[in-house]
C-alpha positions as CSV (number, residue, x, y, z in Angstrom):
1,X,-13.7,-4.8,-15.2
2,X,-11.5,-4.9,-18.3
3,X,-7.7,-5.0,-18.4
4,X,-6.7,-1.9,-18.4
5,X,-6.7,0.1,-21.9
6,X,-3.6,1.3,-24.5
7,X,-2.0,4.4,-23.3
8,X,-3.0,4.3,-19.3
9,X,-0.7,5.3,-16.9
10,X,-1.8,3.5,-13.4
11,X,-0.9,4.7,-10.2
12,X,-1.1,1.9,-7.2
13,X,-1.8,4.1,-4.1
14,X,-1.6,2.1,-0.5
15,X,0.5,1.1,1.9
16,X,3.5,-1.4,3.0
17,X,1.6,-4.3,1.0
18,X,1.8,-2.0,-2.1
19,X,5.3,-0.7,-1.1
20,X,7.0,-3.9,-1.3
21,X,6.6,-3.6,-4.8
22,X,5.7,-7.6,-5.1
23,X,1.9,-7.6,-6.2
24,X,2.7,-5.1,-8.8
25,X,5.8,-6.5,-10.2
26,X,3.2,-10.1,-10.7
27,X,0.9,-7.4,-12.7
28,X,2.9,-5.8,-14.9
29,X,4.9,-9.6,-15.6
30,X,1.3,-10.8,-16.4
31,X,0.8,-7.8,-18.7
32,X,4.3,-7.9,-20.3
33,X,3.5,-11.8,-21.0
34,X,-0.4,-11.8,-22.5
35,X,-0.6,-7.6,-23.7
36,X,2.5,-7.1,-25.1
37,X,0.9,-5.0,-27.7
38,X,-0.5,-2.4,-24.9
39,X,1.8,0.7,-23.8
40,X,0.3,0.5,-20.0
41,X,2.6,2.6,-17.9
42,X,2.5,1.5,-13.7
43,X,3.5,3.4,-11.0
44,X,3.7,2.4,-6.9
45,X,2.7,5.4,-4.6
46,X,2.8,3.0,-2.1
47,X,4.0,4.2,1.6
48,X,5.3,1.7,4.2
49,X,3.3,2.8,7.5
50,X,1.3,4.7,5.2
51,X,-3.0,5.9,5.6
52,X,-5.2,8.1,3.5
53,X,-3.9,11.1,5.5
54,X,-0.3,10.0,4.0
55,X,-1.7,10.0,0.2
56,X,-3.2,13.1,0.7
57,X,-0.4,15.1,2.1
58,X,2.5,13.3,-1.0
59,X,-0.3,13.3,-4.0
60,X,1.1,16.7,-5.3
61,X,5.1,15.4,-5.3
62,X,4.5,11.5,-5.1
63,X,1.5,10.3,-7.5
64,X,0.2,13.6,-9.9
65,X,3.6,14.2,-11.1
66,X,3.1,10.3,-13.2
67,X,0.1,12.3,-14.7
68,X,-1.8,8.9,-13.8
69,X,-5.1,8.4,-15.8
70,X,-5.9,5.5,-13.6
71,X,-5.4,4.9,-9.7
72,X,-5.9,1.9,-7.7
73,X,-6.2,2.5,-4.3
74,X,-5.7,-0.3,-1.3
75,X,-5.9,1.0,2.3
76,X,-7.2,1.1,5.8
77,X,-4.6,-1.3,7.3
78,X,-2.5,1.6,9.5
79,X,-5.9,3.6,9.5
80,X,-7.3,1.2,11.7
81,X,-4.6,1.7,15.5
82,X,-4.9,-2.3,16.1
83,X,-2.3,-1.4,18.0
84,X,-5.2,-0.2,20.8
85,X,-6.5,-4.1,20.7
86,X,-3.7,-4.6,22.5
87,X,-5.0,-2.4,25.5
88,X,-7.9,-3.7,27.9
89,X,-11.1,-3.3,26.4
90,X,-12.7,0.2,28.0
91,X,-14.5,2.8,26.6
92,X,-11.6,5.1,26.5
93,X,-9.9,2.2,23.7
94,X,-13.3,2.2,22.0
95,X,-13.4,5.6,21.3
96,X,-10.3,5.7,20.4
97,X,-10.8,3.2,17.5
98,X,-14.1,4.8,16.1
99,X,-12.4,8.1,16.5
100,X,-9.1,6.2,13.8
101,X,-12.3,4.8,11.7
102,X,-14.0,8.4,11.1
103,X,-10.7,9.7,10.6
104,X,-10.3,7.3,8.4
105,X,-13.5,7.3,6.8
106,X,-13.3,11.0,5.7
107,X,-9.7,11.2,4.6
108,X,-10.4,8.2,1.8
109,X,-13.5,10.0,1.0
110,X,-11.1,13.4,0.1
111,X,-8.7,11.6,-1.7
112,X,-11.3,9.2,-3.6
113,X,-12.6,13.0,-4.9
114,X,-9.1,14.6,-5.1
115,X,-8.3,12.0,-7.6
116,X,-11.6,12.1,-9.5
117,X,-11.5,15.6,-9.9
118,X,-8.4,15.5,-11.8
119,X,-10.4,13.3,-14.1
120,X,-7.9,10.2,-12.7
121,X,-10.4,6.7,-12.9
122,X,-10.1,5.0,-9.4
123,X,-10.6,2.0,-8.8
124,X,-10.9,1.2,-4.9
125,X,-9.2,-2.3,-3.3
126,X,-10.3,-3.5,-0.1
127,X,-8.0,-3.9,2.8
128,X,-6.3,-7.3,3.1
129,X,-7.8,-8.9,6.1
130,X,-5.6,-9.4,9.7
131,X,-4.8,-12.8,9.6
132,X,-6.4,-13.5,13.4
133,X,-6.6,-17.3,12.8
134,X,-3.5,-18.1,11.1
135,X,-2.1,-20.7,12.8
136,X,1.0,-19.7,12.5
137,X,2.7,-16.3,13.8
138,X,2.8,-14.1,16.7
139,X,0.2,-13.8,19.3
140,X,-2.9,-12.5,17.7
141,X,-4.6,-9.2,18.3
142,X,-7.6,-10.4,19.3
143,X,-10.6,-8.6,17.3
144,X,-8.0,-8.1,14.5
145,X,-9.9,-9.8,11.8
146,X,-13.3,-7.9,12.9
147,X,-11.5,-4.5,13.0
148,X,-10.3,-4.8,9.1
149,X,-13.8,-6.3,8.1
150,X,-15.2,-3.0,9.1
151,X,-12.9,-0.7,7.2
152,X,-13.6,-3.2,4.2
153,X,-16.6,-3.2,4.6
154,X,-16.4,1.3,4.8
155,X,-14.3,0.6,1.4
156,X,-17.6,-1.3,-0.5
157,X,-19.8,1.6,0.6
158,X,-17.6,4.3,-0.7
159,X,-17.0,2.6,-4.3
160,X,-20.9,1.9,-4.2
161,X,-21.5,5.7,-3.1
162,X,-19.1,6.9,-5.5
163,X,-19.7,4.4,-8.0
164,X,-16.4,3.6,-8.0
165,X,-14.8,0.1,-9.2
166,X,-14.1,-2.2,-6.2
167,X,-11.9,-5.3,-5.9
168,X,-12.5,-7.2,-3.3
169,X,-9.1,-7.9,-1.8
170,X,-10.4,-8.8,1.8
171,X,-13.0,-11.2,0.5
172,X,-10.6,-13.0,-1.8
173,X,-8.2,-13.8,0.6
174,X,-10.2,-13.9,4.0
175,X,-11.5,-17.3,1.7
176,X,-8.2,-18.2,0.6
177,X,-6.7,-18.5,4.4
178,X,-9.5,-21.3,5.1
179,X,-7.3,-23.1,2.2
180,X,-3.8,-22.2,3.7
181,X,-1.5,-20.0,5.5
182,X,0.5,-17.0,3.4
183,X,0.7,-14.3,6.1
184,X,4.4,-13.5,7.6
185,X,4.4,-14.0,11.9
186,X,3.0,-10.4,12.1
187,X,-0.3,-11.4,10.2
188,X,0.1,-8.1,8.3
189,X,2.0,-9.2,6.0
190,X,2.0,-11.1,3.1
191,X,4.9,-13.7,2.4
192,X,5.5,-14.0,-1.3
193,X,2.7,-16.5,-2.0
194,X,0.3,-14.0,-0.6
195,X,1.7,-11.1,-2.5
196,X,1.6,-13.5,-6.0
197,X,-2.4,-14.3,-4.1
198,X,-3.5,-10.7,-4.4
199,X,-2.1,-10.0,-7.8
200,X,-4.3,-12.9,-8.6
201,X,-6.9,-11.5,-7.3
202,X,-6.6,-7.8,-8.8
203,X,-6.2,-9.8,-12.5
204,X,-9.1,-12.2,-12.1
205,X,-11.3,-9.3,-11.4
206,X,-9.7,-7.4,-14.7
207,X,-10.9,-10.9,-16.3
208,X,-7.6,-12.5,-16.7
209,X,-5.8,-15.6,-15.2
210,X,-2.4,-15.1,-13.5
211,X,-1.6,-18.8,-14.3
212,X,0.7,-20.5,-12.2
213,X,2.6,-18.8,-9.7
214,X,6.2,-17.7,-11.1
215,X,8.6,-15.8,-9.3
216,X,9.1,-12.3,-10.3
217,X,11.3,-12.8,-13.8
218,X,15.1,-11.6,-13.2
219,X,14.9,-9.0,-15.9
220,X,12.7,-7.2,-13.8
221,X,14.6,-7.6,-10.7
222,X,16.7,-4.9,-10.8
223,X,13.9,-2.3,-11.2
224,X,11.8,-4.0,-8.4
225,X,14.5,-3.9,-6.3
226,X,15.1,0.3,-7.0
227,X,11.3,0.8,-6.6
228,X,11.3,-1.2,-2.9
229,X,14.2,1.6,-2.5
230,X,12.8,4.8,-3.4
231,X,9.6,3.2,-1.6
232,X,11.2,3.4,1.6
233,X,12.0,7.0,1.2
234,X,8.8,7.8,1.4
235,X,7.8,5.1,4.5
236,X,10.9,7.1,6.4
237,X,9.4,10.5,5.0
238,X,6.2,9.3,6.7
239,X,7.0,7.4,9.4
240,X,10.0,9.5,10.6
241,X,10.8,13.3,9.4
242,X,6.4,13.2,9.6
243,X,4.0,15.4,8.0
244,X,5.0,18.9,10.2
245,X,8.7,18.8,8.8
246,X,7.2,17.8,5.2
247,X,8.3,21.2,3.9
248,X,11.6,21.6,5.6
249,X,14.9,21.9,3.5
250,X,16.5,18.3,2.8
251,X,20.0,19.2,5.3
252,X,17.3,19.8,8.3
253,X,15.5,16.5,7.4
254,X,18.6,14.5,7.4
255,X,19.7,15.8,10.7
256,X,16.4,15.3,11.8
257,X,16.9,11.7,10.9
258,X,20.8,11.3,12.4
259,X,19.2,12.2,15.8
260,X,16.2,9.6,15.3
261,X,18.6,7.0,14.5
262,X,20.9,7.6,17.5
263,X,17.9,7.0,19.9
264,X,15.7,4.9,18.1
265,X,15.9,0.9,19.5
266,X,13.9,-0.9,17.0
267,X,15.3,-2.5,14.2
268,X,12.4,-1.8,11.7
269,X,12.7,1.7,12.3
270,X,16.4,2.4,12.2
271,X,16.6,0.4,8.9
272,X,14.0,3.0,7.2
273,X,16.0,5.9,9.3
274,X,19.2,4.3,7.3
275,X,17.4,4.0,4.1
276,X,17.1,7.2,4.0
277,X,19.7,8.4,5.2
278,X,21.6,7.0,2.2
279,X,19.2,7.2,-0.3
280,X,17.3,10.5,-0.1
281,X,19.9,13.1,-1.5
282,X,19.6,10.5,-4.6
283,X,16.3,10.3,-4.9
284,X,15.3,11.8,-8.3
285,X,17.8,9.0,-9.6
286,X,16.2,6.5,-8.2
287,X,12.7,8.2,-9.2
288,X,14.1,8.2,-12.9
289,X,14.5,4.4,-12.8
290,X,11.3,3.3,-11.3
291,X,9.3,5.5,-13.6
292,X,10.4,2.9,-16.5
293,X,7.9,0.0,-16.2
């Protein structure tokens, strides 16, 4: 695969790993750096607690207005309920599972087509693997790492059946963790190395070579830091308002929201309930800002 060409506008759909905004602030450095003569436009569509289901239902407001001609597409972490692995194993949990994975399976094979249709170029990532064996962290789920091989593995079949581009995400960095440790304690996660690791990754594949690892330069700071905002919009539009009060005016949402927050005990989820709280009546400002890389 060739870097991408003069004049392409690429769309990064996925989910938290994408939303956090680190992998593609690498790519577009690298690009700035070594093809400052190409006018390639990026764009992260990436939703925190995000699936295929969740592209689907945002790709007419979140990704086609960006008029992409090129979409990369990295999921089947949420898709996959590990949470169940942490239930005994019965055949109620198995179902369960296979029902997620068909689920699954069919959703990335509509948006894979939705995308396609439009005459948009995908190009389809494989999951990041669950880092079962990282010595460091929380207590495993145990079958984690076999779980995500299978939905990478789904995502090789799909890109061969569609004759899709593949990068091989899950390969890359299932080898990498023999070598070291770059997973955060919920080995979900990336820490920054590992985020820097799959931009690596994505560029090798596109034939170039990330170099050595820099942090993100502090020009680009202030836009990464509005994107990882008006990212978490969207992870609390998911996550929290969900997809039956999608279409509900903006004053219900937010109330919606107030009453979550008021009950809600986890940290994780009252800071997204917060986030957008304060920063969804602003969000075509913010939209404005992080459509400028």
């Amino acid at each position: 695969m060739n870097a991408f060409p003069d004049g392409a506008r690429v769309a990064f759909l996925g989910d938290s790993l994408v939303a956090a905004n680190q992998t593609l602030a690498h790519i577009i450095a690298h690009y700035r750096r070594h093809l400052p003569e190409r006018d390639v436009r990026f764009f992260n569509c990436g939703i925190s607690g995000g699936s295929a289901a969740s592209m689907l239902l945002y790709l007419e407001e979140d990704t086609l207005p960006w008029q992409p001609t090129h979409a990369v597409i990295a999921l089947g972490v949420n898709d996959s309920r590990r949470d169940l692995l942490a239930l005994p194993q019965s055949p109620d949990r198995y179902a369960k599972l296979l029902e997620a994975y068909e689920k699954h399976c069919a959703a990335y094979r509509a948006l894979c087509c939705a995308l396609t249709e439009r005459g948009i170029a995908v190009t389809l990532c494989t999951p990041a693997p669950y880092a079962e064996y990282q010595p460091e962290g929380n207590e495993p789920l145990r079958g984690g790492y076999a779980l995500m091989a299978g939905y990478a593995d789904f995502c090789r079949r799909l890109a061969a059946e569609m004759r899709l581009p593949l990068c091989d995400y899950h390969d890359y960095l299932t080898r990498r963790l023999q070598e070291e440790s770059f997973y955060g304690a919920d080995r979900i996660h990336p820490n920054a190395h590992g985020y820097w690791h799959i931009a690596r990754c994505f560029l090798a594949w596109q034939g170039m070579d990330i170099g050595e690892e820099q942090p993100i330069p502090a020009d680009m700071q202030p836009w990464h830091e509005t994107v990882c905002r008006y990212r978490r919009i969207w992870g609390g539009e998911w996550m929290i308002v969900g997809a039956a009060r999608y279409a509900l005016p903006l004053a219900e949402k937010l109330r919606h929201v107030e009453a979550y927050l008021e009950t809600q005990e986890r940290e994780v989820m009252r800071g997204f309930a917060r986030a957008y709280l304060a920063d969804k009546p602003v969000a075509d400002v913010l939209r404005a800002v992080v459509g400028k890389r």
